[in-house]
C-alpha positions as CSV (number, residue, x, y, z in Angstrom):
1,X,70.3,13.4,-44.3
2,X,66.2,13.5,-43.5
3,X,66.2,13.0,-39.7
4,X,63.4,9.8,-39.4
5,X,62.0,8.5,-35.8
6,X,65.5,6.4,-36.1
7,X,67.5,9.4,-36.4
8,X,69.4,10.7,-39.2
9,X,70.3,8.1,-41.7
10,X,73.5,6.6,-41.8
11,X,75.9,8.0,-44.3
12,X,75.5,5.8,-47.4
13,X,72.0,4.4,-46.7
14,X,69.1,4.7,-49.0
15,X,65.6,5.0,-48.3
16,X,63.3,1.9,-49.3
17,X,61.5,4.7,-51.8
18,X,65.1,5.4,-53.6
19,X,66.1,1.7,-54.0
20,X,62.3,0.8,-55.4
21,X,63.3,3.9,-58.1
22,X,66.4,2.6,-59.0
23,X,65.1,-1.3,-59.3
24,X,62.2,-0.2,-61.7
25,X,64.4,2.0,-63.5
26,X,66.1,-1.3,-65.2
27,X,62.8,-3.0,-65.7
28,X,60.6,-3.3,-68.7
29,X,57.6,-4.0,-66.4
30,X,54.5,-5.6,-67.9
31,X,50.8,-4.3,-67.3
32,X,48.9,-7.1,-66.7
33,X,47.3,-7.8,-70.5
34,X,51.2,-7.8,-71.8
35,X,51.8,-10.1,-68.6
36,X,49.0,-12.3,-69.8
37,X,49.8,-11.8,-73.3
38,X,54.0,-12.7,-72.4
39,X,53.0,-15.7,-70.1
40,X,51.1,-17.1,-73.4
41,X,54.1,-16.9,-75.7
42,X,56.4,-18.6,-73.2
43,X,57.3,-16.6,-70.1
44,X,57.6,-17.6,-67.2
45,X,54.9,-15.8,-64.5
46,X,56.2,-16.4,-61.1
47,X,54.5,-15.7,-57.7
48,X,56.3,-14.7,-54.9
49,X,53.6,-14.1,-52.2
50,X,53.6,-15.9,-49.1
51,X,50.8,-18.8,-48.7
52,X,48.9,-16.7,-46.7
53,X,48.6,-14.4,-49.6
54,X,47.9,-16.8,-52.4
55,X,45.1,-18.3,-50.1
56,X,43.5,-14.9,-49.5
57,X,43.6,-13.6,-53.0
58,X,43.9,-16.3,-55.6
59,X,47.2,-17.2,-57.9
60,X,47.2,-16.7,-62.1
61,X,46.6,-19.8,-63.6
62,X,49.9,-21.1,-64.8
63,X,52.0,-19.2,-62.6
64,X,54.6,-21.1,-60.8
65,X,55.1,-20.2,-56.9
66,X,58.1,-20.1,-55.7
67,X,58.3,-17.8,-52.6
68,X,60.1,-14.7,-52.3
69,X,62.7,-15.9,-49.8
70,X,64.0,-18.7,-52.3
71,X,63.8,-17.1,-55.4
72,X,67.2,-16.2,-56.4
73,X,68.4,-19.8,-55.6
74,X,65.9,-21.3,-57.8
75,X,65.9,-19.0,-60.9
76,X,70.0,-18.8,-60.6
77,X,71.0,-21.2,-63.8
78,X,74.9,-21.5,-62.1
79,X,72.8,-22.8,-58.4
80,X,72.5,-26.2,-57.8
81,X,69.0,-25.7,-56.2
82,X,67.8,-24.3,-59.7
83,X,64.3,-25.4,-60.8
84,X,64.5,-27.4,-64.0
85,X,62.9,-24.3,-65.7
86,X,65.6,-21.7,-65.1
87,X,68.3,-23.4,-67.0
88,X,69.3,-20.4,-69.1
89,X,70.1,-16.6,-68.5
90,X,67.8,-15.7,-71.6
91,X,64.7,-16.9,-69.6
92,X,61.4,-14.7,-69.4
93,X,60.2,-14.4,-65.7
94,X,57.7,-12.0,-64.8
95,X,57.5,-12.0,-61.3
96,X,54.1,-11.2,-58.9
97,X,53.1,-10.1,-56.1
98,X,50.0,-8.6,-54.3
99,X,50.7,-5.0,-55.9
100,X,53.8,-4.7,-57.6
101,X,56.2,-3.4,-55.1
102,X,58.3,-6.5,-53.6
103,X,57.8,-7.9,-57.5
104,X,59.9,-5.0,-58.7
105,X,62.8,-6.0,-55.9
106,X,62.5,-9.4,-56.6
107,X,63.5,-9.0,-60.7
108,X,65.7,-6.6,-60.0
109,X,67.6,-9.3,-58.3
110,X,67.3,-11.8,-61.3
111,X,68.7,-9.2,-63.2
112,X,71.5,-8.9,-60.8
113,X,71.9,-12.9,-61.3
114,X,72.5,-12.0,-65.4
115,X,68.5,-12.9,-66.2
116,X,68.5,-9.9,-68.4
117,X,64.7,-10.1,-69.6
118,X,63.5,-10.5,-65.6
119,X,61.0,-8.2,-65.0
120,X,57.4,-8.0,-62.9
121,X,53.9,-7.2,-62.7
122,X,53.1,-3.7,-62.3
123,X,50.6,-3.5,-60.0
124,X,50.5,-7.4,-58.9
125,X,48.0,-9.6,-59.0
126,X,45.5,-7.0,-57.8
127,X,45.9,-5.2,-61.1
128,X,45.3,-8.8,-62.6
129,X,42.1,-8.8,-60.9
130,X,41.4,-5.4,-62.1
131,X,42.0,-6.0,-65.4
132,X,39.3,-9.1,-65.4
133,X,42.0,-11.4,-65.9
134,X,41.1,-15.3,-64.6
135,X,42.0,-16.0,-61.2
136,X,42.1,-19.3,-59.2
137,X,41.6,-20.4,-55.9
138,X,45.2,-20.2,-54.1
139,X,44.2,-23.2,-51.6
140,X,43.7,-25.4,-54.2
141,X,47.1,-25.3,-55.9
């Protein structure tokens, strides 16, 4: 156990660095030219940021928004708050953020739900940007 400003950590605990390991571990994760390239054959691009986010930065055109804190409810195909979209466990969902870290939680839980082929953005929508792939104006979606 690494003492922290906390103290030592509690037997069992894992740090936020060992739990981001072992979520990317499972993930095929997409740089964003296969994202783009993914999105155009048929999956799903979700962003997770918060509005504030989106507003500041832009979203990808075609991405659907559905906010981090709801996610698993609405991509669950056995939840009755589903979106109309996640209807099937085989669904495509490459989930966004600002730079790839809470993306790579976020599909780890889809996974965890049985959506196999979840996975995210490696680097988030500031790779996107990088990359010289469109952007639009977060305030007017």
């Amino acid at each position: 156990m690494s003492p922290t400003a906390a103290g030592p950590r509690p037997a069992g605990a894992r740090g936020i660095d060992q739990i981001l390991a072992e979520a990317r571990s499972r993930l095929d994760r997409h740089d964003p030219l296969r994202a783009a390239r993914a999105r155009d054959a048929g999956a799903v691009l979700v962003d997770i940021r918060p509005a504030a986010q989106r507003d500041a930065s832009g979203v990808i055109p075609g991405a659907l928004v559905v906010e981090r804190n709801v996610l698993e409810w609405r991509f669950d195909p056995a939840s009755d708050a589903r979106l109309p979209v996640a209807d099937r466990y085989d669904l495509r969902v490459i989930v966004y953020c600002q730079e790839g870290y809470t993306s790579s939680l976020a599909a780890a839980a889809l996974q965890d739900l049985g959506l196999r082929l979840a996975t995210d953005l490696a680097g988030g929508i500031v790779a996107w940007q990088r990359a010289g792939l469109p952007v639009v104006s977060g305030a007017a979606r």
